[in-house]
C-alpha positions as CSV (number, residue, x, y, z in Angstrom):
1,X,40.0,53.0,-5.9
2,X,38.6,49.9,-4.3
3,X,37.7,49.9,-0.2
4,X,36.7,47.3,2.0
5,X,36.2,46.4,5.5
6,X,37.3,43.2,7.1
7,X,37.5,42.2,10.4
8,X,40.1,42.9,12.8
9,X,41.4,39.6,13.4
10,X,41.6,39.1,9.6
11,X,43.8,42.5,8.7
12,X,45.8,41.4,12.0
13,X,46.7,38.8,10.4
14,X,47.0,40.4,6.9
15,X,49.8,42.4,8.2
16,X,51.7,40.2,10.1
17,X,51.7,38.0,6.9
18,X,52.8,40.7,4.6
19,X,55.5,41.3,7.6
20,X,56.8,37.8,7.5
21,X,56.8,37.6,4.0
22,X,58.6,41.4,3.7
23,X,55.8,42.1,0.7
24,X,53.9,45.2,0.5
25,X,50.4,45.1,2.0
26,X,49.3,47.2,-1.2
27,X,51.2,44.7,-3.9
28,X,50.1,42.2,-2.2
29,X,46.2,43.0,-2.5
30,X,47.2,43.8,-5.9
31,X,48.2,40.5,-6.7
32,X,45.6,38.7,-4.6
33,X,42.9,40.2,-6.5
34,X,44.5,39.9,-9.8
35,X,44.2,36.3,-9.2
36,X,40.9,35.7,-7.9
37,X,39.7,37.9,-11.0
38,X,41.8,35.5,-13.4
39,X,40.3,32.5,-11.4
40,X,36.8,33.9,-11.8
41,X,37.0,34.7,-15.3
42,X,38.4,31.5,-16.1
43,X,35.5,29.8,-14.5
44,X,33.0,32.0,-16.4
45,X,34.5,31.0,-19.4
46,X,34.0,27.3,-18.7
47,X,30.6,27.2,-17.6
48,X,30.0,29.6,-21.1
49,X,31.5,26.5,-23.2
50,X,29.9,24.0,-20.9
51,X,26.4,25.9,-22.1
52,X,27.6,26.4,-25.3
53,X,28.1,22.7,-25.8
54,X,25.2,21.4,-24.0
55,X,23.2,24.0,-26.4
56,X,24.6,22.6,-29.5
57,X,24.4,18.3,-28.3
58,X,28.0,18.4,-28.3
59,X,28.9,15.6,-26.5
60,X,33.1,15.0,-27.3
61,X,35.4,16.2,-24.9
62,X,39.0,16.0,-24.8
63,X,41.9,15.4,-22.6
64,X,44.4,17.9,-22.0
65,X,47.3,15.5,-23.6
66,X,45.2,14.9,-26.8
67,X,45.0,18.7,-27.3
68,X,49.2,18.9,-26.5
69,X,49.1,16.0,-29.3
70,X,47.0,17.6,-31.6
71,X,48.5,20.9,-31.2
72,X,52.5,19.4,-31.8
73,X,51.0,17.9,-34.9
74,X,49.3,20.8,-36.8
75,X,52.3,22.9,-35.5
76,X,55.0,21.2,-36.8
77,X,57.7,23.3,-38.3
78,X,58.9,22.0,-41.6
C-alpha cells in the first residue's frame, strides 16, 4: 500500500474531477500511476539504448516507417 500527501487545493480538485468524470478516485490513481510508471520505464529504456549505441559508435538510426517497412517485409506470410 502506497500513501501520499498532496495539498488541499490539489485533492479538491482530484475529487471533483473524479466526480465529473463518475470514475473511482481509487481506479483512477490506479491508472494514473500505471501510466506514469509505463511512461518512465519507457524512457529508461531509451536513454539505456541511447548509451548503448553511443558505447558501441553506432551511429544509424531509423524512422519509425522504415521499421513498419522492414517489419511487413520479413513478415510476409507466404
Amino acid at each position: 500500500m502506497l500513501t501520499i500527501n498532496v495539498s488541499e487545493k490539489l485533492e479538491s480538485r482530484f475529487h471533483e474531477l473524479a466526480k465529473e468524470i463518475g470514475e473511482d478516485e481509487t481506479s483512477l490513481i490506479k491508472k494514473a500511476f500505471f501510466e506514469l510508471m509505463e511512461d518512465m520505464e519507457d524512457t529508461r529504456d531509451g536513454l539505456e539504448a541511447l548509451k548503448e549505441m553511443e558505447i558501441s559508435g553506432e551511429k544509424k538510426t531509423y524512422s519509425m516507417e522504415e521499421v513498419e517497412q522492414e517489419l511487413r517485409e520479413t513478415h510476409v506470410e507466404h
